[in-house]
N, C-alpha and C positions, 0 to 999 in steps of 0.2 A: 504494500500500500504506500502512495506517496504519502511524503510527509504533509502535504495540503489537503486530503483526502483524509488521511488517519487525524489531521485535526479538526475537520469537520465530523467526523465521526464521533469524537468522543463529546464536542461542542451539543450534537444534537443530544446528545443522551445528558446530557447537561441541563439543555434547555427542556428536555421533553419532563427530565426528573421537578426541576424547579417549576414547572408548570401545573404538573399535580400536585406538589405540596400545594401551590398555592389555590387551585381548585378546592381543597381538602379542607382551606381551611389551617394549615397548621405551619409553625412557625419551624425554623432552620433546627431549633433546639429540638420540637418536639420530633421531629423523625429524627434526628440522630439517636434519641435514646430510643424510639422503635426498633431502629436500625442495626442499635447495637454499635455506633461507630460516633467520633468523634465531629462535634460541630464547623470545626476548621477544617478536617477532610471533606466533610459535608461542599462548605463553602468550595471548595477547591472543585470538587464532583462536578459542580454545577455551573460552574463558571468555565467548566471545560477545560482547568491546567493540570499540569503536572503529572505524575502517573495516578495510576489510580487502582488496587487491586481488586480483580474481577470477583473475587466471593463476597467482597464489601459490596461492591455494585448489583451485586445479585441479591443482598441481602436490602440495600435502599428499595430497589426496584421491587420486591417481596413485600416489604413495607406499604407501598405506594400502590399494590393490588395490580403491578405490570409486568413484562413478563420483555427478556429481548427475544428477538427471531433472528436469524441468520439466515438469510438465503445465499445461493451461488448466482454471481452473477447480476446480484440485486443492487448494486454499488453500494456508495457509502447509508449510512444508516440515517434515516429520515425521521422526523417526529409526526405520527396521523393527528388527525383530527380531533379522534375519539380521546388523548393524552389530555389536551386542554382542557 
């Protein structure tokens, strides 16, 4: 994956994460202690920097009632509709 691709990638799941917290209703704080993870990673998650480990992001996302897909072929990873 290019480097401009892998960072649109992780931005969406950033943006798609910060979108249903805020749908939800709940503040930075409260899903990290759903989450089990730290409010600065949190921050970091969703602003789309830094690395970020895939069982934390599996566990926001778990949190947040979403789920990732993988397709082959599907390019970079998009944020639907239904997220917001």
């Amino acid at each position: 994956m290019y480097d401009h691709e892998h960072h649109r990638a992780i931005a969406a799941i950033g943006d798609a994460v910060r979108a249903r917290r805020r749908r939800l209703g709940l503040r930075q704080h409260d899903l990290a202690v759903l989450a089990g993870c730290s409010v600065p990673w949190l921050v970091k998650l969703e602003a789309g920097r830094g690395t970020v480990q895939v069982d934390k992001v599996v566990d926001v996302l778990d949190a947040l009632g979403l789920h990732l897909e993988i397709r082959t072929g599907a390019g970079p990873i998009s944020v639907g509709d239904d997220v917001a």
